[in-house]
N, C-alpha and C positions, 0 to 999 in steps of 0.2 A: 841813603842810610836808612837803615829798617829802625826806627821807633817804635814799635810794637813790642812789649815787656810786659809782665804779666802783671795784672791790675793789685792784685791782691800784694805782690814784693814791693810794687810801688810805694803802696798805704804805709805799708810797712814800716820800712827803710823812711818814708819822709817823718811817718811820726816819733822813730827812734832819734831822728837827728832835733826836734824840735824840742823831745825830752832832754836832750843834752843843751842843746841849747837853753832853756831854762834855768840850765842847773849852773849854767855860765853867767847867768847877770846879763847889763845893759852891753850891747854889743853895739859896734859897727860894720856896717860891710861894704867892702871895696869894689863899687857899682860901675861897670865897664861901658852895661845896656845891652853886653852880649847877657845870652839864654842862662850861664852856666851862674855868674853874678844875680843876674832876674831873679834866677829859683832860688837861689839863697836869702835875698833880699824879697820875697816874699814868705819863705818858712820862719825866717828871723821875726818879720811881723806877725805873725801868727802865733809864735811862741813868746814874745817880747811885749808886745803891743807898743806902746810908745816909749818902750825903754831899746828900742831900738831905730837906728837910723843908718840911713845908706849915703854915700861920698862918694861922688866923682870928680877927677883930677884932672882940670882942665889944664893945656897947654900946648907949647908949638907942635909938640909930635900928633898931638890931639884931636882928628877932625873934628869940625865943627857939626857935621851928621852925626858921629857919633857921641857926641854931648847931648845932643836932643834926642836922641832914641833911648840916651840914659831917663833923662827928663820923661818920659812920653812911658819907659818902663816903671820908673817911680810911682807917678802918677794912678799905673794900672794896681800897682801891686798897693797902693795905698801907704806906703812906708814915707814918714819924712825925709827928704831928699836934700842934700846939700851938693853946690859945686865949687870947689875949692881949689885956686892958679898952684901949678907948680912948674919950676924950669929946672930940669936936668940938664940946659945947655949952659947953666953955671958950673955942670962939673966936669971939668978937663978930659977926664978917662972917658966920659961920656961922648963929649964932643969927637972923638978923635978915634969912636968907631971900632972897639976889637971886637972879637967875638964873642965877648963875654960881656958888648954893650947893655942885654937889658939887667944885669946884675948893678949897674949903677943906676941905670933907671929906678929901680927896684926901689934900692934902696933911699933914694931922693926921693919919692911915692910914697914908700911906707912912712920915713919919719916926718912928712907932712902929714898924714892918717893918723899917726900916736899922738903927737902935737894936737892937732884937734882934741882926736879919744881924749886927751887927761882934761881938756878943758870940758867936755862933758862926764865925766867920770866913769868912762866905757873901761869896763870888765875884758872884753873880746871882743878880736879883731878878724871876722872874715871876709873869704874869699870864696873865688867859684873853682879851686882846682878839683879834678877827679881823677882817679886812677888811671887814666889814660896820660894826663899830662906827665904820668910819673916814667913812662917807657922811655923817655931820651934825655939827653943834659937841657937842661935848662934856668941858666943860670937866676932866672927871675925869682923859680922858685925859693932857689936859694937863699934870696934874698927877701922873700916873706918871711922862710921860717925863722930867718937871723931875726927879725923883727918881730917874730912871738906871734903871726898869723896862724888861725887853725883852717882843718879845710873840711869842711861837714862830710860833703862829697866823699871822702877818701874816709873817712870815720864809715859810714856806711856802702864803702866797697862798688861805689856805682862808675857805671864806666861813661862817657858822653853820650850814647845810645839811650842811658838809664834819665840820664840829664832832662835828654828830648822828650822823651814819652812822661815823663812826671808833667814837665812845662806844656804840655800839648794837653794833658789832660786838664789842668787847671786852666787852658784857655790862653795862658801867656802869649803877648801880643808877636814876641820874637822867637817863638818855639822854634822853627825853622829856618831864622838864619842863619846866613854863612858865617862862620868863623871870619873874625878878622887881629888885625894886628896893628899897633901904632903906626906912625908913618914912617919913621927912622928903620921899619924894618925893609923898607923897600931898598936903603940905603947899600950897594954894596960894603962889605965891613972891610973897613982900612981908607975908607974915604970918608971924609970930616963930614960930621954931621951939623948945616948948618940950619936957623929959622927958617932964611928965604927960602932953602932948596925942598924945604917943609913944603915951604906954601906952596911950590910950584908943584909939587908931587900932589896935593892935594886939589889945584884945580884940575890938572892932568885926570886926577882920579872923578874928580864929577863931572865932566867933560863927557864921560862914559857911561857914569853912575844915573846922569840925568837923560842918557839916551835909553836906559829902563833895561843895560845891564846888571846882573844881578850880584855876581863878586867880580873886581875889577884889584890889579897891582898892576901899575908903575914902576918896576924895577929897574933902577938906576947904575950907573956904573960910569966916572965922570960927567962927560956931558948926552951920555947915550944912555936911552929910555928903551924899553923893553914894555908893552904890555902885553899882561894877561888877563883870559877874559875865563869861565870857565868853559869846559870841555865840547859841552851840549852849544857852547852860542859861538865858539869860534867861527864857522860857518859866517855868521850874520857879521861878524867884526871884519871878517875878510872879504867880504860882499864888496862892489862898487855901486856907488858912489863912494859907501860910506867908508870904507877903508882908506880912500885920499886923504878923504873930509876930516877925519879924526889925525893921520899922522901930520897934516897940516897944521891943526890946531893946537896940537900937542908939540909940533916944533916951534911954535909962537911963543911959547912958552920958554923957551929957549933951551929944548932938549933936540941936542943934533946927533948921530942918525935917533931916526923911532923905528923902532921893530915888531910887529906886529906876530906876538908868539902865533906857529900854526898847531902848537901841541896842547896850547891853553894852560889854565892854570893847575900848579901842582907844588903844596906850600913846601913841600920834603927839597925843593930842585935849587930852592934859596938857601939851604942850609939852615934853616927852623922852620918848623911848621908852625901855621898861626894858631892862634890860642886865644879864646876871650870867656 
C-alpha cells in the first residue's frame, strides 16, 4: 500500500479534526491497537489532554496479542488507557453466527463504552472508521452509529492510505500493521460461535504468529481449519518441514482436515474484509 500523501493535506486534515474535537468535550475512543483507533487516540489526546481517554474491550473473541498492542499503543500515544471485559456470547443472535454477526457484537461493545462514558462524563464517543470502511455492508458500523459514535476519519474524508501516512509520520508504533479482525470472524457464519473454538482458533493463530508470520487466519468451517498466511510468505508456509510441522500441530488442536491456503490470504474471500 502506498502511504505517501502529501504532508502539507496531512497537517491539515489532522488539525481540523482536533479543532472539532475540542469543540466536542471529554471524549472516549474505542482502542482496537489497530493504526486507525492509534491515530485517533492520539489526536483525541492532543486536543483533549486528560479530558480524554481510550477503552479497550477485552474478551473471548479477543486475542490476547491484541489487548497488548492496545496496551503498548496507549502507552506510545500517552492517553489514559482502560481495559474493560465484555461477553457477546451472552447474546443468542450472536452466538448462533448470521451474517450480520458483528451488528450484535457492536452493539454488546458499544453499550459497555457508554456505560463507562456516563460514569466519567464523556461528551463523545470515538472510533477509527474512515471512508474506505463505508464502501461495503458492514453491519458493525451500523451498530456505532445506533450508539451515537462519531468517526473523525470520515469528517475529514481520509481514506486508510491517509490513516497510514499521518500514523507513519508521527512515528506510531503500528503504522504498518496488517489489519486484523476479532476471532469469531474466522468463524464460518451459520456455525455457533463458541469460547472453546475461540481459544482454539487463537492458539492455531500463534502457532504461526510465533513462527514470525506476519498476518495469519484460521478459517474454520465445522471441524476443518483452513490457514492463510499472506501472499509474499505462502511459499515459506508450504515449505517442508514446516508445512507437516504446523498442520500437525494445528490438528492437535483438534481441527480435522487443516488446509494450507496456496493462494494466501485475501479478507474479501471470507465475505468481510477485516477492519481495525
Amino acid at each position: 500500500m502506498d502511504v505517501r500523501r502529501a504532508p502539507g493535506r496531512i497537517r491539515a486534515g489532522e488539525e481540523a479534526i482536533r479543532a472539532h474535537l475540542r469543540e466536542g468535550g471529554a471524549a472516549l475512543v474505542a482502542l482496537s491497537g489497530g493504526v486507525d483507533s492509534a491515530l485517533v487516540a492520539a489526536l483525541a489526546r492532543e486536543a483533549l489532554g486528560p479530558a480524554s481517554v481510550a477503552v479497550t474491550l477485552s474478551g473471548p473473541a479477543v486475542a490476547a496479542r491484541e489487548v497488548e498492542r492496545a496496551r503498548s499503543v496507549g502507552r506510545a500515544v500517552g492517553i489514559e488507557h482502560q481495559v474493560i471485559p465484555v461477553d457477546p456470547l451472552a447474546v443468542r443472535e450472536y452466538r448462533e453466527n448470521p451474517t450480520d454477526r458483528c451488528y450484535f457484537c457492536r452493539r454488546v461493545e458499544t453499550e459497555r463504552l457508554v456505560a463507562y462514558g456516563r460514569s466519567r462524563s464523556i461528551r463523545q464517543y470515538l472510533d477509527g472508521i474512515h471512508v474506505d470502511d463505508l464502501t461495503d455492508e458492514r453491519p458493525g458500523v451500523r451498530a456505532m452509529d445506533e450508539a451515537g459514535f462519531s468517526h473523525p476519519f470520515v469528517w475529514a474524508g481520509w481514506t486508510k492510505a491517509d490513516v497510514r501516512a499521518a500514523a507513519r509520520a508521527r512515528g506510531l508504533p503500528n503504522w504498518d500493521e496488517p489489519s486484523d479482525a476479532c476471532l469469531a470472524s474466522r468463524v464460518a457464519h451459520g456455525d455457533p460461535i463458541r469460547g472453546e473454538l475461540l481459544r482454539r482458533v487463537e492458539a492455531a493463530e500463534s502457532l504461526l504468529l510465533d513462527r514470525g508470520f506476519r498476518r495469519v487466519r484460521v478459517r474454520v468451517r465445522g471441524t476443518a481449519a483452513r490457514i492463510e498466511v499472506d501472499p509474499q510468505e505462502v511459499s515459506r508456509l508450504l515449505a517442508e518441514p514446516l508445512a507437516t510441522e504446523i498442520g500437525a500441530e494445528v490438528r492437535a488442536l483438534g481441527f480435522d482436515p487443516v488446509t494450507l491456503d496456496p493462494l494466501g490470504y485475501h479478507g474479501g474471500r471470507s465475505g468481510k474484509a477485516d477492519a481495525r
